[in-house]
C-alpha positions, 0 to 999 in steps of 0.5 A: 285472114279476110273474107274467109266465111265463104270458102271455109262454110262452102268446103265445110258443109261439103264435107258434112254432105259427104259424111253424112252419105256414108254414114247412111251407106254404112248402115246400110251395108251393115244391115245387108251383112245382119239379113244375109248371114244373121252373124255376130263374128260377120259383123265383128270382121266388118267392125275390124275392116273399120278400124284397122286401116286407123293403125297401119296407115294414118302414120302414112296418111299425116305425112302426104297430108304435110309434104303434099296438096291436102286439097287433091288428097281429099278430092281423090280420097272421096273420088276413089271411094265413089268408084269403089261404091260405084262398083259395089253398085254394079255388082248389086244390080247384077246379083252377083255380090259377094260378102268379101267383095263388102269386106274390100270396100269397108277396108279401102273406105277406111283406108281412103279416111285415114289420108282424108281425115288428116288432111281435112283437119290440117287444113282447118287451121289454114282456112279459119283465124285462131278465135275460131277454131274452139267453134269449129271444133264444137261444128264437127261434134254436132255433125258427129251427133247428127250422123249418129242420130240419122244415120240408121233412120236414113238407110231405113227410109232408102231402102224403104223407097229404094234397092240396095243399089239405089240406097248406095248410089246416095254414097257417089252423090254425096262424096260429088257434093262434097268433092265439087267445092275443092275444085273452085276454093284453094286449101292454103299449103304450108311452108315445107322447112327444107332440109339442106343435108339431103332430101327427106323422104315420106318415113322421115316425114313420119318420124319427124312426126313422131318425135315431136310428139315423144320429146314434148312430155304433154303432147305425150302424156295426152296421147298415152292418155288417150290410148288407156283411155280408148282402151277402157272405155270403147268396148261398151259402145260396141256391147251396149245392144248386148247390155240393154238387151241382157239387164233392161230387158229390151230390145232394138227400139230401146237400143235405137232410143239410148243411140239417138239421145246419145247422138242428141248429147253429142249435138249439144256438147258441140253447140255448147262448145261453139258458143262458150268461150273455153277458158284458156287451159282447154286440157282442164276441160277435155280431161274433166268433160272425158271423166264425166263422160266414162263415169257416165258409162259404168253408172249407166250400167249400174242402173236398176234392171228396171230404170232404163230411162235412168240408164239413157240420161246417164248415156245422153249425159256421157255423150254430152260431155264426149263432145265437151271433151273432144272438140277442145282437144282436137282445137287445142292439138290445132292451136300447140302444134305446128301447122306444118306437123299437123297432118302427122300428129292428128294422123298418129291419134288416129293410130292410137285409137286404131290400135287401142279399140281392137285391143280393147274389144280382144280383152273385153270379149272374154271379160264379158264372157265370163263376168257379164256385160255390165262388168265390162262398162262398170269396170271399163267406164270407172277405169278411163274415169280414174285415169282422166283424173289422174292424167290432171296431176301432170304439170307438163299436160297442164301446161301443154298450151305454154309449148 
């Protein structure tokens, strides 16, 4: 694979672009749902409209990202995301806006991520050598770690100097940005396996898909891994307002300075991830980095009332070792499965997570309710801690890279 830097680093910061304009619009829309209704169940529904296209259609998405052009699938992804964001445009600047008409958009962004995102990391295989796929891993944790620091402090200067209209018209230039560099550079495809008995068809695709993962014990065991894991643990970046604000006493400045150092430990687990070479069974360090990192969650909650800056170091240290743990196992899925099954696989981790995160907000609401917030990251972050732990005691995961 000769020459391929320039092509790779071109689509590649296209994309960043691109995700950095809708990490900045989403805040945006978000803080246009928080003035306008001042309501906890709004935002909750629009958490909802987030996460549950994740579920029905990443199964679908990984099977057109493995039998079609991954480089049209991206190109209309973002292409039909920019019309969509074009309309809510027009609809601001003719006061004539509706929340459900917000609700619709987040649902079809989404749902447009769920065929691009498959797409784009199948495609990452095809466009970079072997050696390289640890480093590009560790790139796509930083680029995490920035959206997650600029994202609010970017809408809040946009609609400093801008209407809302004109805070989201950032949206369609940026997915142009990062649209315009698939139209000169083409995505290497692979081979389809053609089957001689008859024709297959997209739910065979999908099947295909999901019975690679069920008959190889540790791609399974990863994935149930996973699925516990993101069950536990995820609902304490969705109550961690509720608990700075309930135990430290703070409020949104503090919210805002726990979020930005947690996004500072997620650019540096990324850029350590780029650097080091990650010894040969990357599963040790993903199940040891993601223990670390839940661990981090419930001793973040057991901070003293008045140690906040104690509670940032462990939520700065849990986003640390998050990026340690999840660019490894994204290289490491790249690296055990077939390129050609790739778009399918990474599209059912995508659906795990869908369904697990709602899941485990459904649990945690009354949990939290009943016991208090820090319950909730005490018990959630012990219990994904326990369960990383546990998961280094299958021989079949350990060797998953023997596959």
């Amino acid at each position: 694979m000769s020459n391929w830097k320039p092509r790779f680093f071109t689509i590649w910061a296209g994309q960043a672009i691109s995700l950095v304009g809708s990490s900045l619009t989403q805040f945006v829309l978000v803080w246009w749902i928080t003035q306008e209704t001042g309501s906890a169940s709004a935002l909750a529904f629009a958490g909802m409209m987030a996460m549950l296209p994740a579920a029905l259609f990443s199964p679908l998405g990984g099977a057109i990202a493995d039998r079609f052009s991954r480089r049209v699938i991206m190109i209309l992804a973002d292409a039909i995301t920019a019309a969509c964001m074009l309309l809510l445009v027009a609809l601001f600047a003719a006061d004539r806006i509706e929340l459900w008409q917000i609700y619709t958009l987040m649902f079809i962004r989404a749902t447009m991520q769920s065929f691009q995102m498959p797409a784009t990391a199948a495609s990452t295989a095809n466009l970079v050598p072997a050696e390289w796929l640890n480093r590009v891993a560790g790139m796509n944790q930083s680029l995490l770690g920035v959206m997650t620091i600029a994202s609010a402090p970017l809408g809040a200067v946009a609609l400093a100097f801008l209407p809302i209209e004109g805070a989201l018209m950032i949206d369609v230039f940026t997915a142009v940005l990062g649209i315009t560099p698939l139209f000169f550079y083409k995505i290497p495809q692979p081979a389809r396996v053609e089957h001689q008995d008859s024709p297959r068809t997209i739910l065979q695709d999908i099947r295909e898909g999901a019975d690679y993962i069920l008959h190889r014990r540790g791609l399974f065991v990863l994935y149930a891994m996973t699925a516990l894991v993101v069950l536990t643990v995820e609902p304490t970046f969705v109550l961690t307002p509720l608990l700075v604000k309930e135990h430290f006493g703070g409020g949104v400045n503090e919210v805002a300075i726990m979020e930005a150092l947690a996004g500072v430990g997620i650019i540096l687990g990324g850029i350590l991830i780029s650097v080091w070479q990650v010894p040969a069974r990357r599963v040790v360090i993903v199940l040891v980095s993601f223990a670390v990192s839940c661990g981090t969650v419930a001793l973040t909650a057991l901070a003293p009332g008045n140690m906040l800056p104690l509670a940032v170091f462990w939520w700065f240290l849990s986003g640390l070792t998050f990026s340690t743990g999840n660019a490894p196992m994204l290289a490491l899925l790249q690296s055990v499965v077939p390129n050609e099954l790739q778009g399918r696989t990474l599209a059912l981790l995508n659906m795990v997570f869908g369904f697990a995160a709602p899941l485990g907000l459904a649990i945690a609401g009354p949990l939290g309710e009943a016991f208090g917030v820090r319950t909730v990251f005490i018990l959630g972050g012990t219990l994904s801690a326990i369960i990383n732990l546990l998961a280094l005691g299958f021989k079949s995961l350990r060797d998953i890279e023997e596959l």
